[in-house]
C-alpha positions as CSV (number, residue, x, y, z in Angstrom):
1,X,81.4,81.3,-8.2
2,X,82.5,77.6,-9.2
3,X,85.6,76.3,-9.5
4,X,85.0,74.1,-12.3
5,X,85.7,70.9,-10.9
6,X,83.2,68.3,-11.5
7,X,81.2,66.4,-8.4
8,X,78.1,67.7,-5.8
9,X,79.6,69.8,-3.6
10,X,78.5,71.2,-0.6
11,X,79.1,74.4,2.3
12,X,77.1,75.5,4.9
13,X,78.6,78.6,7.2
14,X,76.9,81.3,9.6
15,X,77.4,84.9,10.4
16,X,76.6,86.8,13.8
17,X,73.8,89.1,13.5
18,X,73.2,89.8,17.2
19,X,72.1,93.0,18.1
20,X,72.6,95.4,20.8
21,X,71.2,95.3,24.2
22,X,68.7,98.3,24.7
23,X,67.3,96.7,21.2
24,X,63.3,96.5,20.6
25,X,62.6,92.5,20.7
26,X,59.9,92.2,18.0
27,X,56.5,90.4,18.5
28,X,55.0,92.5,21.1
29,X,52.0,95.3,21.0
30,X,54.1,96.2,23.7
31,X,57.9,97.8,23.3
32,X,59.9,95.2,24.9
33,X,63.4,96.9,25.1
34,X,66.5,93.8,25.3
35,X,68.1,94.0,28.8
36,X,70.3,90.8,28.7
37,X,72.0,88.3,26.1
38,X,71.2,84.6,26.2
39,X,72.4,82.9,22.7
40,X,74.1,85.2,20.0
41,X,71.9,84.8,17.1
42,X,72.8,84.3,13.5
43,X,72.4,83.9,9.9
44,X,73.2,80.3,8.2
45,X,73.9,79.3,5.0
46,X,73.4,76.3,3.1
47,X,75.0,75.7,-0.4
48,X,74.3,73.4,-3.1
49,X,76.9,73.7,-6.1
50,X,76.4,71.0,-9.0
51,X,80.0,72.1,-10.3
52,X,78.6,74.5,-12.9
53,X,75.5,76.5,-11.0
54,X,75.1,76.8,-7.1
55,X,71.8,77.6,-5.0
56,X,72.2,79.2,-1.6
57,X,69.3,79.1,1.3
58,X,70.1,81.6,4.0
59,X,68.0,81.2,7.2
60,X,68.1,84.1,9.7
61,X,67.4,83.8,13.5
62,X,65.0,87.6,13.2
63,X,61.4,87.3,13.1
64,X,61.2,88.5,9.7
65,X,62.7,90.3,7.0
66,X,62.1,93.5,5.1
67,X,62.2,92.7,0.8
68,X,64.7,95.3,0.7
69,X,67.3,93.4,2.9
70,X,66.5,90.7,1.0
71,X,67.2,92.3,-2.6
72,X,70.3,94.3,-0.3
73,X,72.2,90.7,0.7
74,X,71.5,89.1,-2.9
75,X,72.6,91.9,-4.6
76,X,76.2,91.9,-2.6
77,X,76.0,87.8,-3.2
78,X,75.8,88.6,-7.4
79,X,78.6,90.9,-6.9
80,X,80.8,89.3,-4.8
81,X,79.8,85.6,-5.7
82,X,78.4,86.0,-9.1
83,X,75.5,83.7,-7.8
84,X,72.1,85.4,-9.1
85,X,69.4,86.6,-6.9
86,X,67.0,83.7,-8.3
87,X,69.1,81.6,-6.9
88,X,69.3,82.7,-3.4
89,X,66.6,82.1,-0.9
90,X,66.5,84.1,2.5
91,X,64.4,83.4,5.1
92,X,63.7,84.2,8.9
93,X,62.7,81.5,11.8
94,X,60.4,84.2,13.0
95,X,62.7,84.4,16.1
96,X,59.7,86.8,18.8
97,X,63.4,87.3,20.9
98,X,65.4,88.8,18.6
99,X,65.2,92.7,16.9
100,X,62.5,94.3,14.6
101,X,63.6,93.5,11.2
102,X,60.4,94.9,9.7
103,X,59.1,98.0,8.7
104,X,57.4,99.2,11.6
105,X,54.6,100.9,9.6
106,X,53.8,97.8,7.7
107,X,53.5,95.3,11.1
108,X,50.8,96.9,13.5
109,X,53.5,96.2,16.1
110,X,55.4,98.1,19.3
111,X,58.8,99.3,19.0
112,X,61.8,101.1,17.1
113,X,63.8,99.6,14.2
114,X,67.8,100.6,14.4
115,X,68.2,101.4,10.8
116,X,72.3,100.6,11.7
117,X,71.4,97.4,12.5
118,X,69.4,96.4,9.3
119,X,72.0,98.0,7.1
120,X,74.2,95.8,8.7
121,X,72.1,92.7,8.6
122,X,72.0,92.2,4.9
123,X,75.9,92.5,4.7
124,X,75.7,89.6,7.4
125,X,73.8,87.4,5.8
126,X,75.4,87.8,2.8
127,X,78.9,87.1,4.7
128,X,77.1,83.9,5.6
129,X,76.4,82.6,1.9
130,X,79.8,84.0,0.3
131,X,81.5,81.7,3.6
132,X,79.2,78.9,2.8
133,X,80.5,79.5,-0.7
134,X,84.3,79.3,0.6
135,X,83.7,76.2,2.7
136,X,82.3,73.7,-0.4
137,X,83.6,69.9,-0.5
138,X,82.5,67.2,-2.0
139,X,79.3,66.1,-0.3
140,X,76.6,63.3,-0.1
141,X,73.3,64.6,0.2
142,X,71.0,62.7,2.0
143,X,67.1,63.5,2.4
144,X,65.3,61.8,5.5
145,X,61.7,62.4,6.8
146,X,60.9,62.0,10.5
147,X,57.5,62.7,12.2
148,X,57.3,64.6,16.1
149,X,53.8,65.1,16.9
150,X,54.5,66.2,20.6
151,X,55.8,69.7,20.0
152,X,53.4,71.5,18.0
153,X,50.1,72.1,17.8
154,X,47.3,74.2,15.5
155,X,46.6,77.5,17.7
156,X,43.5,77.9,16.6
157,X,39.9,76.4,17.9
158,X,36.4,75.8,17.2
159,X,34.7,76.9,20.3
160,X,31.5,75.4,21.6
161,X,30.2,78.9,21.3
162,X,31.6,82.1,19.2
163,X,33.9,82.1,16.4
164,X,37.4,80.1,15.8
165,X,39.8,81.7,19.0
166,X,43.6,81.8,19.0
167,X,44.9,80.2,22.2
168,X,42.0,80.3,24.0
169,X,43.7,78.5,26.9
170,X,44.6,75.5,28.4
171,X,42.2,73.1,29.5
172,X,39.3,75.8,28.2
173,X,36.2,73.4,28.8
174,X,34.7,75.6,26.0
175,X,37.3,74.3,23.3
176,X,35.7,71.6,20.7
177,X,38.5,70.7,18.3
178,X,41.4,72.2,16.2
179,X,40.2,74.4,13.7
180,X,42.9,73.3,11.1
181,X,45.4,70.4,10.5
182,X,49.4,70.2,11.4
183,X,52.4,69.5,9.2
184,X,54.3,67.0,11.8
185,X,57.3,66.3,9.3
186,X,60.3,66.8,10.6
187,X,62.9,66.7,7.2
188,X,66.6,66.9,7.4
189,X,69.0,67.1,4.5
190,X,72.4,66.2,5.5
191,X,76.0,66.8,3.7
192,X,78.5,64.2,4.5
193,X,81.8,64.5,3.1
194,X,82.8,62.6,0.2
195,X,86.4,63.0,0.2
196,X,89.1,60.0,-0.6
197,X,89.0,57.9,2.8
198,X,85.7,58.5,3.3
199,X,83.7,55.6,4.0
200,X,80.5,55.9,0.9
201,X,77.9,53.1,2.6
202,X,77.3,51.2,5.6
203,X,77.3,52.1,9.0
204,X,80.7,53.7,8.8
205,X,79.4,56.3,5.7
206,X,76.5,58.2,8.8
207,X,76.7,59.8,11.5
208,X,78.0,59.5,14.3
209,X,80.9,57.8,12.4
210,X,80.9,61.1,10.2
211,X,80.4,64.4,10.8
212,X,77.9,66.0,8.6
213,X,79.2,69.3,6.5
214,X,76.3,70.8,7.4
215,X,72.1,70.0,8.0
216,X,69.4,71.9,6.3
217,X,66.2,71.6,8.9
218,X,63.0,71.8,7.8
219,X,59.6,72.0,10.4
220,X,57.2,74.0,11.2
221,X,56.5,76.2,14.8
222,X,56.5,79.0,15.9
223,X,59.8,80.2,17.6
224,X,57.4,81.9,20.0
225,X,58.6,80.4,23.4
226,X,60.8,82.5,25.6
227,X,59.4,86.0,25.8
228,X,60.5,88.5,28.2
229,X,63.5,90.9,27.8
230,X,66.8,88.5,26.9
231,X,68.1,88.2,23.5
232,X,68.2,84.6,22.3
233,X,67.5,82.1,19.4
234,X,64.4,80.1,21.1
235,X,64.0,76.6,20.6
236,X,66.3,76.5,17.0
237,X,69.1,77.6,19.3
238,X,68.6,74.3,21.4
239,X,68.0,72.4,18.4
240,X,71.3,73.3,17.2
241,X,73.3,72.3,20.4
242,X,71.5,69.4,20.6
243,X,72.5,68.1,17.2
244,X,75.9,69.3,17.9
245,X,76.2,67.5,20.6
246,X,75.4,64.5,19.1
247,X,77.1,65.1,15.9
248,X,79.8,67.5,16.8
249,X,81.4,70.1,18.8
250,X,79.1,73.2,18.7
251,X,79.4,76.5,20.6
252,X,76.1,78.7,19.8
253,X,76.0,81.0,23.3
254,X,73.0,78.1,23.8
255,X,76.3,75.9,25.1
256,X,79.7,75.0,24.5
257,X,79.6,71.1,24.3
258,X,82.6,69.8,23.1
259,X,83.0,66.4,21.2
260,X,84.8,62.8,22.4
261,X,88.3,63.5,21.9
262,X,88.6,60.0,20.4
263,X,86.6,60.9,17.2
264,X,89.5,63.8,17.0
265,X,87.4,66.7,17.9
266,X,85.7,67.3,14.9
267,X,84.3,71.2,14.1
268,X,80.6,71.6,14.3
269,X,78.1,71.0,11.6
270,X,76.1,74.4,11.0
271,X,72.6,73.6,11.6
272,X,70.0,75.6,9.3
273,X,66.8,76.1,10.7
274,X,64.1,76.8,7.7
275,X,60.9,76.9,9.4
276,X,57.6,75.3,7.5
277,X,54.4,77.7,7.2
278,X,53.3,77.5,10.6
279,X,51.2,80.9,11.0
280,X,48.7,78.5,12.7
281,X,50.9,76.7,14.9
282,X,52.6,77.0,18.2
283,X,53.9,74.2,20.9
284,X,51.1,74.7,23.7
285,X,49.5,71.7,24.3
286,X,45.7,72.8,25.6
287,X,45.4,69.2,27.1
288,X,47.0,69.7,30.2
289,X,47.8,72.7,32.5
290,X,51.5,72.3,32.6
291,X,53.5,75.3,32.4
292,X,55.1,76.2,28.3
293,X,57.1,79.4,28.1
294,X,60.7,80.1,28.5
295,X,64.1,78.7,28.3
296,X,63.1,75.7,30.3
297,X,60.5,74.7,27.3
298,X,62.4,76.2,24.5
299,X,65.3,74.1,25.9
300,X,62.6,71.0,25.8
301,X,61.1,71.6,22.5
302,X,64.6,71.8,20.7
303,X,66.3,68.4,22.1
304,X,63.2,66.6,21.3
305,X,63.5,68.0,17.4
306,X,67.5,67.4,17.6
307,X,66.9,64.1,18.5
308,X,64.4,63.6,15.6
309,X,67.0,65.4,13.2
310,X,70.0,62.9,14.5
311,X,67.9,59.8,14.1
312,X,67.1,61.1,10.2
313,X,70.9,61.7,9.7
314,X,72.0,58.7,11.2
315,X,69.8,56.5,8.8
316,X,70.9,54.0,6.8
317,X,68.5,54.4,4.0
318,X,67.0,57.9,3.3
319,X,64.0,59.3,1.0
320,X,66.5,60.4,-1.3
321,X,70.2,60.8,-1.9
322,X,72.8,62.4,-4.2
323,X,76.5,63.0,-5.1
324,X,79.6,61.0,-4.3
325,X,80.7,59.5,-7.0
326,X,77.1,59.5,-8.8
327,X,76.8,62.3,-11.4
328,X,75.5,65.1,-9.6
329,X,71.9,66.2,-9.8
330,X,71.7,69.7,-11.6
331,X,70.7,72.9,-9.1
332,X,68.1,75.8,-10.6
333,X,65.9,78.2,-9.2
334,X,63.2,80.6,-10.3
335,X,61.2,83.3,-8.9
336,X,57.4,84.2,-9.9
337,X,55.6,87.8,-8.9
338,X,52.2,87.8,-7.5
339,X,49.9,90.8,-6.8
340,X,47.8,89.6,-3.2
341,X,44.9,92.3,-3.1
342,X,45.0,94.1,0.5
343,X,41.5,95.0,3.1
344,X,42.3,98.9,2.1
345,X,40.4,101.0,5.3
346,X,37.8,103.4,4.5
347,X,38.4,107.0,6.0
348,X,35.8,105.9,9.0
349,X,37.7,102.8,10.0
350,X,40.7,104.4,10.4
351,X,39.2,107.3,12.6
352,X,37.6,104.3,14.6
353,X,41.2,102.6,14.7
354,X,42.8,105.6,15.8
355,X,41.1,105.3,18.6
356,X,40.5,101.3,19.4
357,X,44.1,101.2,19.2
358,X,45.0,102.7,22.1
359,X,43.2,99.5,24.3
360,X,45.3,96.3,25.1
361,X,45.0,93.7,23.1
362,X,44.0,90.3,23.7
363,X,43.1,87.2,21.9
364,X,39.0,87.1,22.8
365,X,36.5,88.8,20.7
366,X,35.3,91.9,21.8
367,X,37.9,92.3,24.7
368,X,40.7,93.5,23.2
369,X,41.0,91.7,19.7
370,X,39.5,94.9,17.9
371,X,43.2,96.5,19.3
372,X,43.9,93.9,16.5
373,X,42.1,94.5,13.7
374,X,42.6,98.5,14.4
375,X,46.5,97.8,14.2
376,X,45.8,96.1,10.4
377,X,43.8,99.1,9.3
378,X,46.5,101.3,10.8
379,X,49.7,99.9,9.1
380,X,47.3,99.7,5.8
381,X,46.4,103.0,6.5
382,X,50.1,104.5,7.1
383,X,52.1,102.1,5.3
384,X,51.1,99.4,1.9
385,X,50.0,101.7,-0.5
386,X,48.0,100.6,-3.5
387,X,45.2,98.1,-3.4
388,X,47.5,95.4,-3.8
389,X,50.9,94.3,-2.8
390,X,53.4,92.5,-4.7
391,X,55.6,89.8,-3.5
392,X,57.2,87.0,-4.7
393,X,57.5,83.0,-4.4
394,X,60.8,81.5,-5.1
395,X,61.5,77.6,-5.6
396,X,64.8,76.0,-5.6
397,X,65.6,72.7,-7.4
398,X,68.3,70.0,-6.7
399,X,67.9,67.0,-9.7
400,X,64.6,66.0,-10.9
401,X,63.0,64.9,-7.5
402,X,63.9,67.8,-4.5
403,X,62.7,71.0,-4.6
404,X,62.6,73.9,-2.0
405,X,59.3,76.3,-1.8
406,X,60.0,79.9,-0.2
407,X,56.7,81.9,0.3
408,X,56.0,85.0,1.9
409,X,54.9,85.7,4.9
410,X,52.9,83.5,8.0
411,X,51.1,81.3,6.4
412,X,48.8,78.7,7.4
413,X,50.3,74.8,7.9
414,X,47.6,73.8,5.7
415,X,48.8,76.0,2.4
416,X,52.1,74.4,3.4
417,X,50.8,71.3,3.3
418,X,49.1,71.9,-0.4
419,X,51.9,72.7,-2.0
420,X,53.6,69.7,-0.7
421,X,51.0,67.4,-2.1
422,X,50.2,68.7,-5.6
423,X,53.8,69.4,-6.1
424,X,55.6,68.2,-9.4
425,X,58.5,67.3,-7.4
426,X,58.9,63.9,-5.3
427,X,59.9,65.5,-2.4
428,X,59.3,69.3,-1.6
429,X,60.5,71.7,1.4
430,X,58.3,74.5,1.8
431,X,59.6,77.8,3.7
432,X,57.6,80.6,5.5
433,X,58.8,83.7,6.4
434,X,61.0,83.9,3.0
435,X,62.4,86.8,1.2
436,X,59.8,89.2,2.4
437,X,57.4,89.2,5.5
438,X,53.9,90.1,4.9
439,X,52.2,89.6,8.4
440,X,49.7,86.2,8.4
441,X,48.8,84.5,5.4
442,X,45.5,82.8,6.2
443,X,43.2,80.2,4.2
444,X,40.3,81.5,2.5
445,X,38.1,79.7,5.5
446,X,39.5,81.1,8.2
447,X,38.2,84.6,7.4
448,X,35.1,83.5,7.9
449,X,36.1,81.6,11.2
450,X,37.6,84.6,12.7
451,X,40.4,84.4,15.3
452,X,43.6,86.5,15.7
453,X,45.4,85.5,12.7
454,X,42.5,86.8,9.9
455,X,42.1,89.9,12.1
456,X,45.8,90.6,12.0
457,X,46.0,89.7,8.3
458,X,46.1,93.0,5.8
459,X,45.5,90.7,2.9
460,X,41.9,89.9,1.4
461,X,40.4,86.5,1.4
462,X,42.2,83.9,-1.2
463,X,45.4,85.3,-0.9
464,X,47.0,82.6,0.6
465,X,45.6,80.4,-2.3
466,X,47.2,82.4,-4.8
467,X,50.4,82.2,-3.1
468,X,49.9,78.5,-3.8
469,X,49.0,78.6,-7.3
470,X,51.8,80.9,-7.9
471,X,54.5,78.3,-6.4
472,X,52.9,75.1,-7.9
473,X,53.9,77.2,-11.3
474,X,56.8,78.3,-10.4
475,X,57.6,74.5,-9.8
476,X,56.0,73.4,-12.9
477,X,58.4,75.5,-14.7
478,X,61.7,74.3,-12.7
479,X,60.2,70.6,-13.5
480,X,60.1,71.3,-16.9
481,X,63.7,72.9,-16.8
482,X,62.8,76.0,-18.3
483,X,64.8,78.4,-16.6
């Protein structure tokens, strides 16, 4: 879908995908039914149209999606659009309060999927792009990299005794040091209009003095915050007010805020949320002992990354820029298929799992992290077939130095963080959670560190580092422009 007219352009739109109360919230070993609504949640859309080609990045507040949604939603985008499926990116925030959006079989976790709903998920996000589509102008895009080092945190320890734990605590004497790195990079990619009238530089051409089309987020955490029974967003529903409020008028169910009536009451830029690889990271801080879970601290967590996002968008000089009246960059994307080989169960470890899965889990060997470990064999056992499962990675270019990353699954912040650095582009967003969720994606070490995450995984060692390889080509080949 173009219509032909030359100049970047740029839309960004959202769709409701709430779901019914009486809804299983996903995340749980437990069957946590929804009792209560606190923030509708949504799909977003961001779209990138160079006048010929356009690339669409969907971003879905669900804690992970099923690669038949996926394929469902691009499929009714080529039809209705005509923009192809290697073109479209889809990927969840990993939201633990909304609905199970995976197959149950596959996850090792409590619950029931409403099949209604996930029919009617991938027509929603769909309705998201093909808006985003609808509400292109011309558009600046502006790239700008901020830093918040105060709101998340690797999970994951090296214990003066034992192997690596997974939250072992706060204030645990026993803890030595993080057993992996962070990715504290906080990037924002703002469209500003471009329109006649428009100021094009100075302190008149940013926000606040213009209201952005729409803000492409990019960070990693886990939207893991709020638990209990209520249906909400977590902390990227905060973020989003909290940008709007700045920015704009916004009105998410996390808020209604509305704008100074002397800037003429301007509509709300759509804030898209793409979370980083952050299988390995959560905000707890094991320093102190102050309380971190609910709204209170998901209301905490996304102001302080709104007001990190704002001061991006309100700079004067970015990383990177493009459109107006500059000759806009061409868009592209490209897909690559990789076989991961899966930790298939003998016959006795699932008769032992049958049976260790009936304890409660928690997160310390030998007391409930075998519940763990029998779940993995379970869903290998009952669901993946095969002694290997295909996925896919999917990149996304915009002009020769800005490229988008989706890979499957939770991986680790530091597989993130290598394709980042040996990537043939200048600047390059990498997304978890996208297109298909695989369970945890861990580095080839932390199998032999142990912890919750490598327990949980139903992939073999190095299959996180293949994932890697398998986007560093897939971004050597949209470098090279051969697609």
């Amino acid at each position: 879908m173009s219509d032909g007219a030359p100049g970047l352009k740029v839309g960004a739109a959202r769709a409701s995908i709430t779901p019914p109360l009486g809804v299983s919230l996903a995340g749980s070993y437990t069957d946590r039914r929804a009792v209560g609504l606190r923030d509708d949640l949504y799909a977003r859309a961001f779209v990138v149209d160079d006048g010929t080609r356009q690339i669409a990045i969907a971003s879905c507040d669900v804690i992970g999606l099923r690669a038949a949604t996926v394929a469902g939603a691009r499929r009714i985008v080529e039809q209705r659009c005509g923009v192809p499926g290697n073109h479209v990116m889809i990927a969840a925030t990993h939201n633990h309060s909304g609905p199970l959006t995976r197959e149950l079989v596959a996850s090792g976790l409590a619950g029931e999927t409403d099949e209604a709903y996930l029919a009617q998920l991938e027509r929603q996000i769909a309705a998201a792009v093909e808006a985003a589509l609808h509400r292109r102008a011309p558009a600046r895009l502006r790239l700008a990299l901020g830093e918040e080092r105060g709101v998340a945190f690797n999970r994951r320890f090296v214990m003066r005794e034992g192997p690596v734990r997974t939250n072992p605590g706060q204030q645990n004497p026993e803890i030595v040091e993080p057993a992996g790195p962070i990715d504290p990079r906080v990037w924002t990619l703002t469209a500003l209009p471009a329109a006649d009238g428009v100021p094009a530089e100075g302190s008149a051409a940013v926000p606040p003095n213009v209201v952005p089309l729409g803000l492409l987020v990019n960070f990693g955490l886990h939207p893991a915050i709020v638990g209990g029974t209520v249906i909400g967003g977590d902390f990227p529903a905060f973020l989003e007010s909290g940008v709007c409020s700045l920015l704009g008028r916004c009105g998410n169910g996390a808020g209604t805020l509305v704008a100074d009536a002397t800037r003429g009451d301007p509509a709300a830029p759509v804030v898209v949320f793409a979370n980083a690889p952050c299988g390995d990271i959560n905000h707890v801080d094991v320093s102190h002992g102050q309380r971190a879970t609910g709204f209170a601290e998901a209301a905490r967590v996304g102001t302080i990354l709104a007001a990190e996002v704002v001061k991006g968008a309100c700079r004067l000089v970015p990383e990177w820029e493009a459109g107006g009246l500059d000759t806009p960059p061409p868009v592209r994307g490209a897909r690559g298929a990789v076989e991961l080989p899966v930790r298939r169960p003998t016959a006795e470890q699932v008769a032992w799992a049958r049976e260790a899965a009936k304890g409660r889990m928690t997160m310390v060997p030998g007391a409930g992290l075998e519940v763990v470990e029998a779940q993995r064999i379970l869903a290998l056992a009952d669901g993946w077939t095969g002694e290997s499962k295909r996925t896919e990675v999917q990149a996304l270019a915009i002009g020769e130095n800005l490229a988008v990353v989706g890979l499957p699954g939770e991986i680790f912040a530091e597989l993130g963080l290598a394709v980042r650095q040996r990537s043939p582009f200048r600047h390059t967003l990498v997304l978890g959670l996208a297109n298909e969720a695989i369970g945890y994606v861990p580095t080839r070490r932390a199998f032999d560190e142990g912890g919750y995450e490598p327990a949980s995984s139903r992939l073999q060692p190095g299959g996180g580092e293949r994932l890697v390889d398998e986007a560093l080509d897939v971004l050597a080949t949209l470098r090279a422009g051969q697609c």
